[in-house]
N, C-alpha and C positions, 0 to 999 in steps of 0.2 A: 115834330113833323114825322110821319109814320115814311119809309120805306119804299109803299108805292107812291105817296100822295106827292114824293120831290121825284121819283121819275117819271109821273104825269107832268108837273110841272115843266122838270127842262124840257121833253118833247112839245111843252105849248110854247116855248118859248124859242126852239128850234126850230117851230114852226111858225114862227114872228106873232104871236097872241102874248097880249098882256098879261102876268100874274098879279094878283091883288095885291098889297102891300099888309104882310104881315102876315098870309096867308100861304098856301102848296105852296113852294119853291122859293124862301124867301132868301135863301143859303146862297153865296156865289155859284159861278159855275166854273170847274177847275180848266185850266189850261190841257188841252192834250196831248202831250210830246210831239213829233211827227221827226223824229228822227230816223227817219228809213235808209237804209243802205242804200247808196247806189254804185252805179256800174263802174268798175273801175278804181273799186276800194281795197279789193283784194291782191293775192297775189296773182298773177296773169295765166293767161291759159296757156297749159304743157308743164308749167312748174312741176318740177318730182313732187312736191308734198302736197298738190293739188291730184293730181294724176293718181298717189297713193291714197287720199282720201276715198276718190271718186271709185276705187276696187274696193274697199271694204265697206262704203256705204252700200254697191250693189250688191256687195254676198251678202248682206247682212238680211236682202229682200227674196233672198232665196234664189241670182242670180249664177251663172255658172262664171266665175272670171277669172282669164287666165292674162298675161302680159307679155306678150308675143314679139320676135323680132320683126319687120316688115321681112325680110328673106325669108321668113319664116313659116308666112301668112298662112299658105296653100298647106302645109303638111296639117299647119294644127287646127284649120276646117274638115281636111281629115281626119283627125283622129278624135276630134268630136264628136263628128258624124258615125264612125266604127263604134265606139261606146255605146252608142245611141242607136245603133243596131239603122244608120240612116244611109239609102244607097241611091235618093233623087230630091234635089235642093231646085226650086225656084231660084231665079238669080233676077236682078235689075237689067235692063236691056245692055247697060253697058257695064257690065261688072268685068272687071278683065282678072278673075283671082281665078286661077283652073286646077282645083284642089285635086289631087289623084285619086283613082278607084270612085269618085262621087260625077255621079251624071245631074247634068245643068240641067233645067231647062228655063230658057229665056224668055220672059214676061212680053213677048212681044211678038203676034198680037198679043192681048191680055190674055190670063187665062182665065178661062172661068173659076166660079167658086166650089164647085164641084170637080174642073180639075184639077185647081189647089189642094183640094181637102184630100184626092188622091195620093200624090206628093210627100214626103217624109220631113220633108222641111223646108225653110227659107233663109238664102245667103243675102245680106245687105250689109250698108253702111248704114252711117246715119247725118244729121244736123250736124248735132254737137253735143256733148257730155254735159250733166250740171252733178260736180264730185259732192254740193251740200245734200243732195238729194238724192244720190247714188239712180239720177237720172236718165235716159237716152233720151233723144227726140229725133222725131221724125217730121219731114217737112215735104212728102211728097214729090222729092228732087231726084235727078239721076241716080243719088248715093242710096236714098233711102226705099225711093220707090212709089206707086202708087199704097194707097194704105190697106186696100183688103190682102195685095199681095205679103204683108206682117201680121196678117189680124186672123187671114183661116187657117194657116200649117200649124200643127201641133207643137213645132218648132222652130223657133228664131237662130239665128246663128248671127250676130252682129258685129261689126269689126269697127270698130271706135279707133280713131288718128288721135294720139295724145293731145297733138297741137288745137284738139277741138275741145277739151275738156275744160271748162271754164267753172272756176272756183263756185261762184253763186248764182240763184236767179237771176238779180238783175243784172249777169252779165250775159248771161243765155236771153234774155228777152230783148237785150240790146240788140244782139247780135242776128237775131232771128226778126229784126226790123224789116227786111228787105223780104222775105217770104211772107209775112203777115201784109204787108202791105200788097204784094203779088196775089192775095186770097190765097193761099195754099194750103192745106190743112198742117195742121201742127200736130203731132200725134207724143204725149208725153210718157215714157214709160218706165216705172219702177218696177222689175223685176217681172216674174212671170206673169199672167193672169189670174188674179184670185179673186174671190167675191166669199160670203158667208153663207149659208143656208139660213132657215132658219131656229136651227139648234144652235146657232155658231159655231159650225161645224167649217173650217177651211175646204175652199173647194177650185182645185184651180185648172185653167182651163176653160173657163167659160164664155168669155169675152175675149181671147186671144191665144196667143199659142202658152200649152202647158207648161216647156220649155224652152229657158233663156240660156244661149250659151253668150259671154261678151269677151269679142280679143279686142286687148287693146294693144294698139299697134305702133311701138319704139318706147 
């Protein structure tokens, strides 16, 4: 039997049609593992070797990541922002972090996307961390925000709670059961914005901001 003629077969046969006897597909059909991880397998979210994963997964994506005390928080928004030559951050309505020398301005009303795109950058939090995937997520909540307010500044500046960092998918999809269910948008984000040209040429910046700075916090 040729190749295609047994994966025509199992498709008629996946699709409850008879095969001849002796003819396409006469071979069994194998079993298919379906051993998938689930939630709750790993080690828990905040673990130090979770928490270390989830920093080297993100620089590896060309993220900025640094591991911050919480007392800490406000100086090293600053001095990200100094680096970065950045002197006015959109903030979430209720952000309470008031980093020095950096002027807020607070998403509320909204601001336009035109006054975003003014702007030097954006201060949030987030969902939660996924360290397999060197992750953030964003879930449209007080911490994270509406989503154009992370998707037009050129710059993100994101502050990650250890205790949010969860080893794998499926513990970030468990956890994020309560805003999925709420309709919220889920916003997933590896590292800065990149897309390809068509030379494959890296090109980043196109679909979100150029760059990522990530404090992670305790």
């Amino acid at each position: 039997m040729s190749a295609r003629a047994e994966i025509l077969a199992r498709v008629a046969r996946a699709l409850g049609r008879d095969v001849p006897r002796g003819g396409a597909g006469a071979g069994a059909v194998p079993d298919v593992p379906r051993r998938y991880r689930a939630a709750g397998a790993g080690p828990p979210a905040g673990d130090e070797a979770v928490v270390a994963r989830f920093c080297e997964r993100a620089a590896e994506y060309r993220a900025t990541v640094r591991r911050v005390e919480p007392d800490a928080l406000a100086q090293a928004v600053a001095d990200a922002c100094r680096e970065r030559g950045a002197r006015r951050l959109a903030v979430t309505p209720r952000s309470a972090l008031r980093p020095p020398s950096v002027e807020l301005v607070a998403d509320e009303p909204p601001i336009s996307p035109r006054g975003l795109d003014r702007l030097d950058g954006v201060l949030s939090g987030c969902a939660l961390a996924i360290a397999e995937t060197g992750t953030i997520v964003l879930d449209g909540g007080p911490e994270s925000g509406r989503r154009a307010l992370t998707l037009v500044p050129d710059l993100h500046v994101c502050v990650v709670e250890r205790e949010r960092i969860h080893a794998h998918v499926a513990d970030a999809v468990a956890a994020l059961a309560a805003a999925a269910a709420e309709g919220r948008p889920l916003t997933f984000v590896s590292g800065p914005s990149a897309t390809s040209d068509i030379e494959l040429e890296r090109v980043e910046g196109v679909h979100g901001p150029r760059e990522l700075v990530i404090l992670v916090a305790g």
